[in-house]
N, C-alpha and C positions, 0 to 999 in steps of 0.2 A: 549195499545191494540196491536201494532203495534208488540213489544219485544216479546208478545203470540201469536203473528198469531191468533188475534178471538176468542181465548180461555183462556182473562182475569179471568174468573171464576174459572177457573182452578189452577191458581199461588198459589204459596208456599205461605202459613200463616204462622205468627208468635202467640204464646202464651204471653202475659204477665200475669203474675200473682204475684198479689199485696197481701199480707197476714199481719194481725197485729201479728198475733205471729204463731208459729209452735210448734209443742209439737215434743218430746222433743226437748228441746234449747240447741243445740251444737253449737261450730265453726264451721267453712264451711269447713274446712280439717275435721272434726268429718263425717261432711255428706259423705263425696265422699270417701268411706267404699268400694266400689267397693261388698255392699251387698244388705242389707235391705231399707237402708235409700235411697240409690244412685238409686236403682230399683224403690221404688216408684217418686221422680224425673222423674225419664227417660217416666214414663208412660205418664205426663202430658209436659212437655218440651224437650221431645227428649234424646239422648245420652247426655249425662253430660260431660260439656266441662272443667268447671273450675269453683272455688268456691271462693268467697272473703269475709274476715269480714270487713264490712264499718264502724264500730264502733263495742262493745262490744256486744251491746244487737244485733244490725242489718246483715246479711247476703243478697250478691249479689250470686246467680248461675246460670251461662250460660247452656244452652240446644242446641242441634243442629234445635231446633223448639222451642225455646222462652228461657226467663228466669223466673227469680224468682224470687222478693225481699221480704225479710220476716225482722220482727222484729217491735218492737213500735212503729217507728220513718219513719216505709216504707213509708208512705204517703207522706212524706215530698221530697223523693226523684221523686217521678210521673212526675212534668213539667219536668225532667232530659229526 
Protein backbone atom coordinates (compact mmCIF):
# COMPACT_ATOMS: atom_id res chain seq x y z
CA UNK A 1 0.00 0.00 0.00
CA UNK A 2 2.54 2.19 1.00
CA UNK A 3 4.64 1.97 -2.93
CA UNK A 4 0.76 3.30 -4.11
CA UNK A 5 0.06 5.90 -1.78
CA UNK A 6 -3.65 4.35 -1.02
CA UNK A 7 -4.17 3.46 -4.33
CA UNK A 8 -3.39 -0.34 -4.28
CA UNK A 9 -6.26 -0.90 -6.60
CA UNK A 10 -4.95 1.02 -8.97
CA UNK A 11 -1.44 -0.87 -9.76
CA UNK A 12 -0.41 -2.39 -12.95
CA UNK A 13 -1.73 -5.94 -13.67
CA UNK A 14 -0.33 -8.55 -15.27
CA UNK A 15 -2.04 -11.18 -17.83
CA UNK A 16 -1.14 -14.67 -17.93
CA UNK A 17 -2.63 -16.65 -20.27
CA UNK A 18 -2.24 -20.50 -20.35
CA UNK A 19 -3.56 -22.09 -23.82
CA UNK A 20 -3.49 -25.93 -24.82
CA UNK A 21 -3.02 -25.07 -28.38
CA UNK A 22 -3.29 -21.99 -30.81
CA UNK A 23 -4.35 -22.19 -34.20
CA UNK A 24 -2.41 -21.79 -36.40
CA UNK A 25 0.87 -23.48 -34.93
CA UNK A 26 3.82 -21.57 -35.92
CA UNK A 27 7.21 -20.86 -34.16
CA UNK A 28 7.45 -17.86 -31.98
CA UNK A 29 9.73 -15.89 -34.66
CA UNK A 30 6.45 -17.16 -37.08
CA UNK A 31 4.18 -15.04 -34.61
CA UNK A 32 6.08 -11.82 -34.10
CA UNK A 33 5.15 -10.89 -38.08
CA UNK A 34 5.01 -7.42 -36.79
CA UNK A 35 1.18 -8.10 -38.58
CA UNK A 36 -1.74 -10.23 -38.06
CA UNK A 37 -0.68 -12.60 -35.54
CA UNK A 38 1.63 -10.08 -33.52
CA UNK A 39 -1.68 -7.60 -33.26
CA UNK A 40 -3.89 -10.01 -32.01
CA UNK A 41 -1.15 -10.80 -29.08
CA UNK A 42 -0.77 -7.26 -28.34
CA UNK A 43 -4.43 -6.86 -27.65
CA UNK A 44 -4.58 -9.36 -24.85
CA UNK A 45 -0.76 -9.02 -23.41
CA UNK A 46 0.40 -5.71 -24.34
CA UNK A 47 3.21 -4.81 -26.87
CA UNK A 48 5.12 -7.87 -27.89
CA UNK A 49 8.41 -8.17 -26.26
CA UNK A 50 9.84 -11.38 -27.43
CA UNK A 51 8.89 -14.79 -28.53
CA UNK A 52 10.56 -18.39 -27.47
CA UNK A 53 10.03 -21.95 -28.57
CA UNK A 54 10.25 -24.03 -25.28
CA UNK A 55 10.07 -27.22 -27.18
CA UNK A 56 8.76 -28.02 -30.64
CA UNK A 57 5.18 -28.25 -30.13
CA UNK A 58 5.36 -25.23 -26.98
CA UNK A 59 5.74 -21.33 -27.39
CA UNK A 60 6.69 -18.67 -24.46
CA UNK A 61 5.63 -14.78 -25.60
CA UNK A 62 6.30 -11.86 -23.39
CA UNK A 63 3.83 -8.79 -23.52
CA UNK A 64 4.61 -5.42 -21.95
CA UNK A 65 1.16 -6.59 -19.67
CA UNK A 66 1.63 -10.37 -19.42
CA UNK A 67 2.60 -13.20 -21.41
CA UNK A 68 1.63 -16.32 -23.06
CA UNK A 69 2.39 -19.87 -22.91
CA UNK A 70 0.75 -21.94 -25.53
CA UNK A 71 1.10 -25.49 -26.78
CA UNK A 72 0.16 -29.25 -25.18
CA UNK A 73 2.47 -29.34 -22.67
CA UNK A 74 1.73 -25.51 -21.32
CA UNK A 75 0.23 -26.92 -18.18
CA UNK A 76 3.26 -28.43 -17.20
CA UNK A 77 5.06 -25.18 -17.21
CA UNK A 78 2.33 -23.05 -14.54
CA UNK A 79 4.23 -23.80 -10.94
CA UNK A 80 7.17 -22.06 -13.07
Amino acid sequence: DLVFIGDASNRNKINLIIANEITPHLTAGEYMDKGEYENEFKQVIGDTKAAYDITEQDSLIFGSQGLLVCGPNARNYEPL
